[in-house]
C-alpha positions as CSV (number, residue, x, y, z in Angstrom):
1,X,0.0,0.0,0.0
2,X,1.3,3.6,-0.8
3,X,1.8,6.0,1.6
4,X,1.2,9.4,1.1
5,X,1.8,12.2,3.4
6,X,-0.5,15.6,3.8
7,X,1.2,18.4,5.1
8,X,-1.6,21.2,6.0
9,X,-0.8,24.6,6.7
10,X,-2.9,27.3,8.1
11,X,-5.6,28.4,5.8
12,X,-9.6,28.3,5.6
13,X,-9.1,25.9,2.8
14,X,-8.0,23.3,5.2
15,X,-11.6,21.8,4.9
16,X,-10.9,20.5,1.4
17,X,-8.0,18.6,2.6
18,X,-10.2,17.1,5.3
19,X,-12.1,16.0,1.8
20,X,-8.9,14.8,0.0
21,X,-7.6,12.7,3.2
22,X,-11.2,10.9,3.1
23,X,-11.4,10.4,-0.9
24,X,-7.2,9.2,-0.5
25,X,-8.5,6.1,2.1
26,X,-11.4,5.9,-0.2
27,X,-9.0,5.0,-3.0
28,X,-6.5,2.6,-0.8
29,X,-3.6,5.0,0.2
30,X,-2.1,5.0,3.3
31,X,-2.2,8.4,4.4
32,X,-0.1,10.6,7.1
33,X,-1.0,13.7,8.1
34,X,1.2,16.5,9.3
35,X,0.0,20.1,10.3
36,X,1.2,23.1,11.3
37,X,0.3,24.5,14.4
38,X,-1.2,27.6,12.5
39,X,-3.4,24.8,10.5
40,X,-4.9,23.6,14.1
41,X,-6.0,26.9,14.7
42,X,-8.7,25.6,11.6
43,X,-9.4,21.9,12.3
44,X,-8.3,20.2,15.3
45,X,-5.8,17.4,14.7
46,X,-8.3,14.1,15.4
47,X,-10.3,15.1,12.2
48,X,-7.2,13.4,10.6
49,X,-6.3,11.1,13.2
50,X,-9.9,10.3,12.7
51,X,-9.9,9.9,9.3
52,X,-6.3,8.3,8.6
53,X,-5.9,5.9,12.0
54,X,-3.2,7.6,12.8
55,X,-1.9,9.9,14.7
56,X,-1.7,13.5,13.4
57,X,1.8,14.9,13.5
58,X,2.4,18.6,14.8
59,X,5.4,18.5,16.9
60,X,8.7,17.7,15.9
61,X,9.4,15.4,18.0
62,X,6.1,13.2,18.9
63,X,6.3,11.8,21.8
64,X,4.5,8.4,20.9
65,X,6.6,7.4,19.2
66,X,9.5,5.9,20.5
67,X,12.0,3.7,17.5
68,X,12.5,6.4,15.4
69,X,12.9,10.6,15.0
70,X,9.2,10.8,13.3
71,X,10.3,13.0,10.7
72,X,12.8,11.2,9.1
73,X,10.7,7.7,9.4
74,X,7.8,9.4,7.7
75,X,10.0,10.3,5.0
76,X,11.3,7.3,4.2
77,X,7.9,5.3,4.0
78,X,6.5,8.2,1.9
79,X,5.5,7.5,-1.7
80,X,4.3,11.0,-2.4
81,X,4.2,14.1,-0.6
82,X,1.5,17.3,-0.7
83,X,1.2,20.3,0.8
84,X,-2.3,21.4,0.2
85,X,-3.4,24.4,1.7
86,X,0.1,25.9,0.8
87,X,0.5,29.2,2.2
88,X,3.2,31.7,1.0
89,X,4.8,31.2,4.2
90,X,5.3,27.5,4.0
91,X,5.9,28.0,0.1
92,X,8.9,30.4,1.0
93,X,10.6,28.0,3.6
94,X,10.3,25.0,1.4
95,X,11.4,27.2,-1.7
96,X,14.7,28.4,0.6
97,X,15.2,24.8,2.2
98,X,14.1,25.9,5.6
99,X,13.7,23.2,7.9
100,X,11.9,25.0,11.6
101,X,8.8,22.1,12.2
102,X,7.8,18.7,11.5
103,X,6.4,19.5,7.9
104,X,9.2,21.7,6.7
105,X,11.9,19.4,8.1
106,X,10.1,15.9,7.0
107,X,9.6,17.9,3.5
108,X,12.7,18.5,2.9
109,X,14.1,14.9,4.3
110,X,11.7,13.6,1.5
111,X,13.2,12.6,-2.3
112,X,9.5,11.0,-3.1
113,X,7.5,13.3,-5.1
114,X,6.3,16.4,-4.1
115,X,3.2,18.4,-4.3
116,X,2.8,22.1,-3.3
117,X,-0.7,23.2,-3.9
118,X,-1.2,27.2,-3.4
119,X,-4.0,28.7,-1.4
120,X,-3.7,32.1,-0.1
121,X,-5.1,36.2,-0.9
122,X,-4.8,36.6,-4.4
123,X,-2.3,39.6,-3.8
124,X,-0.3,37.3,-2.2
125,X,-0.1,34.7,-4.5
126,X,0.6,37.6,-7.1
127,X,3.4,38.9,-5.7
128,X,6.6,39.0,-7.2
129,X,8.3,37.1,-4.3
130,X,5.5,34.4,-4.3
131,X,5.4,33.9,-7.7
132,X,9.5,34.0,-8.1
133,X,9.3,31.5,-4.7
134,X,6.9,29.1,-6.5
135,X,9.3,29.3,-9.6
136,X,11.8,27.8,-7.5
137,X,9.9,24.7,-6.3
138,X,8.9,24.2,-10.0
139,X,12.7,24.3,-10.3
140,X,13.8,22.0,-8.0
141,X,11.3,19.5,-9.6
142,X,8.1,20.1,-6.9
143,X,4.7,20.1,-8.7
144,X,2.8,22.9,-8.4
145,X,-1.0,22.5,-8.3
146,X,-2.2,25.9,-9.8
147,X,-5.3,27.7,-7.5
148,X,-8.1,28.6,-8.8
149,X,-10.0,32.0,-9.5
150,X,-13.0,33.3,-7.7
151,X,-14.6,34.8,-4.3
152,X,-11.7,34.6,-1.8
153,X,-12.7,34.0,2.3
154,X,-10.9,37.3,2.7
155,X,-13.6,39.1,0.5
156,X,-11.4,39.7,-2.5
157,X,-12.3,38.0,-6.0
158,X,-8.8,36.3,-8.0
159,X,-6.6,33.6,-8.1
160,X,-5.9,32.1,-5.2
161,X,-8.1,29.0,-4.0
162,X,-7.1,26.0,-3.4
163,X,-7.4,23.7,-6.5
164,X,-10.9,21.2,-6.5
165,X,-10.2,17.9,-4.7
166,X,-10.5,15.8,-7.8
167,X,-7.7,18.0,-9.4
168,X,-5.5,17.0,-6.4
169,X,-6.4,13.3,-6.6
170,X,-5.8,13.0,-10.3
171,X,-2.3,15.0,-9.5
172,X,-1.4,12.3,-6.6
173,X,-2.7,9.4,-8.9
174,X,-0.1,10.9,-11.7
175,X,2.7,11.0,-9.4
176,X,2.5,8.3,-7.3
177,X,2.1,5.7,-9.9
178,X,5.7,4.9,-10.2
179,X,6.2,3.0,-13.5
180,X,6.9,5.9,-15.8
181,X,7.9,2.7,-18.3
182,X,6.1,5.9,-21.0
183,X,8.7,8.5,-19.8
184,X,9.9,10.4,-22.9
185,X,7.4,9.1,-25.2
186,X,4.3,11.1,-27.0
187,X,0.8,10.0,-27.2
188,X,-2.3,11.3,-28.3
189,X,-5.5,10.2,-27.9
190,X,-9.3,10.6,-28.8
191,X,-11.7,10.3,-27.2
192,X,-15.5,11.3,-26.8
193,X,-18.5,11.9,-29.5
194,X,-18.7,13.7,-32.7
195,X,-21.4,16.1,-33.4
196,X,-22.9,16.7,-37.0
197,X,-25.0,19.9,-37.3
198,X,-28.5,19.7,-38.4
199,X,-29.1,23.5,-38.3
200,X,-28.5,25.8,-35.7
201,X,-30.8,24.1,-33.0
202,X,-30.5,20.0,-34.0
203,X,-27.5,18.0,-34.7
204,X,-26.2,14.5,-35.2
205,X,-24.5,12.6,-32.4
206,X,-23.8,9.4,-30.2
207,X,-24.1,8.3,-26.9
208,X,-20.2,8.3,-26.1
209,X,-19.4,9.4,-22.9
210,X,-15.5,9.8,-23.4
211,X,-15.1,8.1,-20.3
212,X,-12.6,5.1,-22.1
213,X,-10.7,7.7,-23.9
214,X,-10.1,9.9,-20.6
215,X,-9.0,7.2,-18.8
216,X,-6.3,6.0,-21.2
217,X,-5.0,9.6,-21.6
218,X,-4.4,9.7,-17.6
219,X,-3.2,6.3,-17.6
220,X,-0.4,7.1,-20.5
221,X,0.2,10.5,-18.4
222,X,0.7,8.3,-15.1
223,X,3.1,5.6,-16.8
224,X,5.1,9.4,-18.0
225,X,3.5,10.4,-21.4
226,X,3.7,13.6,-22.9
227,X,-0.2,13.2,-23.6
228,X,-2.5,15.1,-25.8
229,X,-6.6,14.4,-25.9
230,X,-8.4,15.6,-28.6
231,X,-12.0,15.8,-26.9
232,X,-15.7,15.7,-28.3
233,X,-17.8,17.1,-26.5
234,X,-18.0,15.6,-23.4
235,X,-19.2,16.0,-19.6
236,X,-15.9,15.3,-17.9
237,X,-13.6,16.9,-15.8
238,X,-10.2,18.1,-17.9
239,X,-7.7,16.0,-16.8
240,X,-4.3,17.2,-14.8
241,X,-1.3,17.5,-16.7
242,X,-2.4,16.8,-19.9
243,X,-3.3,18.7,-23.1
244,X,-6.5,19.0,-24.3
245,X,-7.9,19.7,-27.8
246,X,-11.4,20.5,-27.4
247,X,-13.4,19.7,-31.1
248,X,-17.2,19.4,-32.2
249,X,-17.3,18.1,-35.2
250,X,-15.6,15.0,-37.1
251,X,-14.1,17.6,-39.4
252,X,-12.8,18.9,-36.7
253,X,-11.4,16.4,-35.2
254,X,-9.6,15.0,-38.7
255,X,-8.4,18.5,-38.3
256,X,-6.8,18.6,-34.9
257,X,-5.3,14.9,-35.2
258,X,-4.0,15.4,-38.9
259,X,-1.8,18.8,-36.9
260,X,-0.7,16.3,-34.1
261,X,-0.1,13.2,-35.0
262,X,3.3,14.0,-36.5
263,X,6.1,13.3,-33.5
264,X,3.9,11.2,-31.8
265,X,4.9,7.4,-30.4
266,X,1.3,5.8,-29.7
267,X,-1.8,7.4,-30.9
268,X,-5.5,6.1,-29.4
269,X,-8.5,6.2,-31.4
270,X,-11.1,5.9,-28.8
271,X,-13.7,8.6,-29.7
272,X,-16.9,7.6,-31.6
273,X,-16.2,9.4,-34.7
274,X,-19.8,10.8,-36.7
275,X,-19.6,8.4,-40.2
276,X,-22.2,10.8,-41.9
277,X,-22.7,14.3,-41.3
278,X,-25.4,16.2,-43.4
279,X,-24.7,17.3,-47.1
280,X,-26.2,20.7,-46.4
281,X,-26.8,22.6,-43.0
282,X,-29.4,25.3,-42.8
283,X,-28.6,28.5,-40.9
284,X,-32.0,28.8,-39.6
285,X,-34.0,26.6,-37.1
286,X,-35.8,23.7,-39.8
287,X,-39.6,24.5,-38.6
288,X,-41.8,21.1,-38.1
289,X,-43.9,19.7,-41.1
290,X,-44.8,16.3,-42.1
291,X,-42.0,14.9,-42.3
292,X,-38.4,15.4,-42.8
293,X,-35.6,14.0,-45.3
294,X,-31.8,14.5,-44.5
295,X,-29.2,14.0,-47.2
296,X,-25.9,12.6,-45.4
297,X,-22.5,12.0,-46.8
298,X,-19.8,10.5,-45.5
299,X,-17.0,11.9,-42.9
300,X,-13.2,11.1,-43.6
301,X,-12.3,8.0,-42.0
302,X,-9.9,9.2,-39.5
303,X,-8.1,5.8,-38.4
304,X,-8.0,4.7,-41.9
305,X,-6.0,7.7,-42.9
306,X,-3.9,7.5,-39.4
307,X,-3.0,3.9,-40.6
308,X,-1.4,4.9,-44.1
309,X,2.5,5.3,-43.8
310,X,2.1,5.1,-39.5
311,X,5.2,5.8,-38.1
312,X,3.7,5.4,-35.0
313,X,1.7,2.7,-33.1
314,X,-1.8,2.0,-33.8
315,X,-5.0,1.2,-31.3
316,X,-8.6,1.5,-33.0
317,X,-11.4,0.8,-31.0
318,X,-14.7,-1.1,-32.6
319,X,-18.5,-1.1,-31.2
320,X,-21.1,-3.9,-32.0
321,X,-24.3,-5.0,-32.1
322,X,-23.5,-8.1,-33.8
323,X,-20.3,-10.5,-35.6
324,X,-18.2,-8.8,-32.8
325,X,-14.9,-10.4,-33.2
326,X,-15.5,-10.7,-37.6
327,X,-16.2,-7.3,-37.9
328,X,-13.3,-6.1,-35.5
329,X,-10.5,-8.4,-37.1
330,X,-12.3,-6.5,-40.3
331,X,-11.5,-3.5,-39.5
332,X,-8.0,-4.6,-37.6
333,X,-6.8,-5.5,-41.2
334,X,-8.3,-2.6,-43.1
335,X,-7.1,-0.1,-41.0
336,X,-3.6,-1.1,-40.6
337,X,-3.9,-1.1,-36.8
338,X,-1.8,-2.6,-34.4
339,X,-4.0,-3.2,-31.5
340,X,-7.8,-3.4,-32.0
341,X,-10.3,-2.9,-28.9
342,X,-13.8,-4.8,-29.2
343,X,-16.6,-4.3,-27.3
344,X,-20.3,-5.6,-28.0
345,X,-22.9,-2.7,-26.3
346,X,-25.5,-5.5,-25.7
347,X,-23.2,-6.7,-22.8
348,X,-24.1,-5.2,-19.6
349,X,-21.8,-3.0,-18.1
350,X,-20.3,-2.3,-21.3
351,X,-20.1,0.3,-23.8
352,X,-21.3,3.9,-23.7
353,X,-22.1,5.5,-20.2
354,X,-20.1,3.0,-18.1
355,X,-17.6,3.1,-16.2
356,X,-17.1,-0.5,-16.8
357,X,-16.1,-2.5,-19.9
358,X,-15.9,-5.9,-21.4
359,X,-13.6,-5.6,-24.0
360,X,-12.0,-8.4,-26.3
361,X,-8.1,-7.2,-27.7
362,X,-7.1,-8.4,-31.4
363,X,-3.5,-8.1,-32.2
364,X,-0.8,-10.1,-34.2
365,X,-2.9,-13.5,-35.2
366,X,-4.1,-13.0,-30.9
367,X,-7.9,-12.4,-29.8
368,X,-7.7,-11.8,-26.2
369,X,-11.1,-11.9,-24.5
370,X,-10.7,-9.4,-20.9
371,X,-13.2,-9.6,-18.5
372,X,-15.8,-7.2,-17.0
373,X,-13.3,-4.6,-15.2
374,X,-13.5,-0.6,-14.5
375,X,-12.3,1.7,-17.0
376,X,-9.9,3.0,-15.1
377,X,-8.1,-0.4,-15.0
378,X,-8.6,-1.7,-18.6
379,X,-6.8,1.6,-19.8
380,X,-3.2,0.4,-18.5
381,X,-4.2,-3.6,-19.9
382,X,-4.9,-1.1,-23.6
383,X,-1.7,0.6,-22.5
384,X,1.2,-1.7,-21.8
385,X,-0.7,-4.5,-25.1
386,X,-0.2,-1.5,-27.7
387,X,3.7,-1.0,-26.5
388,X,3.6,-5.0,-26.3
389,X,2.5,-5.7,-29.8
C-alpha cells in the first residue's frame, strides 16, 4: 500500500484537505498527516487522526513514538508528498530549504515526489516574491497544483483558491504511480463523440461518454507520457497535466489529429467518430412539417488515414451489435492497426455510459477476450498491449 503524506498549513481551505484525506483512504492510500500549528488553529488534529488511523503529526518530535525521529521515518515510507493548503509562508521555507517544524523538516528529508498546492489572498499569490518562490519549487522538480480564481474567504475576487479535490487526486494518482515505463514518449489520444449539425438548434451525435478515452489519456500520463486528448464534446472533468484539444465536429477532429499526429509514439482512437454528417446545413431553425428528409455524406475516415504510412503505433477501437470479433478483425486489417479494442454494447456493463467495460483485444494473429473490469483499470491492460505488440 502507498503511503502518502499531507502536510496542511494554516488556511480556511484546510476543509478540502479534510475531503482529500477521506477520498485518499477511499481509494486505498495509506495516508499521514502533518499540520502546522497555525493549520490547528482551523481543524483540530483528530479530524485526521480520525480519518487516517493515525496519529496526526504537529510537533517535531512526537512523543508516541518511541523507535525512530518521526520526521525522518515518515520520510522514508512516503510514496508521495502534498502540501495542500500551501501558504506563502510554507511556500517560501520549502522554496529556501528551511527546515523550523515537522512539515518543513520531513519535506525536505523527503526525495519521493512532491506536491505544493497554493492557497492564499490573491495579492499574495501575485506577488513578485511568491510567484519568483513558486518558480523555484517548480525548479527544484516540486509540482505545483495551480489555484483557482474566484470569491476569496478574505472578500477579494482572484486567483488564489485552493485547487478542487479531484484536481488533487488526479495530480497524486499521476505521481504516485511509479512505472513511468512511458517517460519520454508522445501520445495522443481521442476520445469522446462527434457532433454533426442539423441546423443551428439539431444536430447528429452518439451516446459516447468519453469516459474510455479519458481514462487512457491519464493512464499514459501516469506511466510518464507527454499526452494530448483531442476531446468531443464531453461532460468530464479536464484531466491534470495533460493537453487537451477540445473539437465538435468530425471535421474537426480530422483536423486537430491530422496537426498532431506528427512526432507522436502511440496514438489512441477511442472517440466515436460521426460516419455521416449532413450534405447541407441550414442557418435557420428547420420548422416542423410532415416529415423530414436528410441527405448525409460520408466523414473522412480518420483511423484509416492515421493507418497509411504510421510511423507510430496504432489502437482503434470497434463497437457492435452483432459479428463482434468478424467485424473487428475486419476493420484490424483494413485499417492497418496494431491493436484493436472490441466491445459488444448489448453486454451489460459495457459500452457507452459505463464506467465499466468488457472488451476483447485483437492483435498479431491474438484475440484476447478481458473480462468485465473498470475503465480506469482496462486503460493500462490497452496501455502496456499497444507497447507489447
Amino acid at each position: 500500500m502507498e503511503t502518502i503524506l499531507v502536510g496542511v498549513s494554516g488556511g480556511i481551505a484546510v476543509y478540502k484537505t479534510v475531503q482529500l484525506v477521506s477520498d485518499l483512504i477511499k481509494k486505498g492510500y495509506d495516508v499521514e498527516v502533518i499540520m502546522t500549528k497555525n493549520a490547528t488553529e482551523f481543524v483540530a488534529p483528530l479530524t485526521f487522526s480520525s480519518l487516517t488511523k493515525h496519529d496526526t503529526y504537529v510537533d517535531t518530535f512526537n512523543k508516541n513514538v518511541h523507535y525512530d525521529i518521526s520526521h525522518i521515518s515518515l520520510a522514508k515510507k512516503a510514496s508521495l508528498f502534498i502540501i495542500a493548503p500551501a501558504t506563502a509562508n510554507v511556500i517560501a521555507k520549502v522554496a529556501n530549504g528551511l527546515a523550523d517544524d515537522m512539515l518543513t523538516t520531513t519535506f525536505l528529508a523527503c526525495d519521493c515526489p512532491k506536491i505544493i498546492a497554493p492557497a492564499m489572498n490573491t495579492h499574495m499569490y501575485e506577488n513578485k516574491i511568491t510567484q519568483d518562490n513558486i518558480q523555484k519549487c517548480k525548479d527544484y522538480g516540486m509540482i505545483v497544483v495551480e489555484p483557482q480564481s474566484g470569491r476569496l474567504a478574505c472578500g477579494d475576487s482572484g486567483k488564489g483558491k485552493l485547487a478542487d479535490v479531484e484536481t488533487l487526486l488526479d495530480a497524486i494518482e499521476c505521481y504516485s504511480y511509479t512505472n513511468k515505463c512511458l517517460k519520454g514518449k508522445r501520445v495522443l489520444v481521442s476520445a469522446g463523440p462527434t457532433r454533426e449539425d442539423i441546423d443551428p438548434v439539431r444536430y447528429i451525435t452518439n451516446h459516447s461518454s468519453g469516459k474510455m478515452g479519458y481514462s487512457i489519456a491519464k493512464a499514459a500520463r501516469n506511466m510518464g507520457a507527454d499526452v494530448t486528448l483531442v476531446s468531443g464534446p464531453v461532460s468530464l472533468r479536464r484531466p491534470f497535466g495533460i493537453k487537451v484539444i477540445d473539437v465538435k465536429s468530425a471535421k474537426e477532429m480530422h483536423d486537430a489529429i491530422s496537426t498532431q499526429k506528427d512526432g507522436q509514439d502511440y496514438i489512441i482512437m477511442s472517440a466515436a467518430v460521426a460516419d455521416y454528417r449532413p450534405t447541407i446545413v441550414s442557418d435557420q431553425k428547420i420548422k416542423k412539417g410532415s416529415g423530414l428528409k436528410l441527405e448525409l455524406e460520408k466523414t473522412t475516415d480518420i483511423l484509416k488515414e492515421l493507418g497509411e504510412d504510421k510511423t507510430y503505433k496504432l489502437c482503434g477501437f470497434a463497437m457492435e451489435t452483432q459479428d463482434l470479433i468478424a467485424n473487428a478483425q475486419k476493420k484490424f486489417k483494413e485499417k492497418n492497426l496494431d491493436l484493436m479494442v472490441a466491445n459488444d454494447i448489448k453486454v451489460e456493463g459495457a459500452g457507452f455510459g459505463y464506467d465499466t467495460n468488457e472488451v476483447t483485444l485483437i492483435y498479431n494473429d491474438t484475440i484476447e477476450n478481458l473480462k468485465l473490469m473498470s475503465k480506469n483499470e482496462l486503460a493500462y491492460k490497452i496501455m502496456y498491449k499497444l507497447m507489447e505488440v
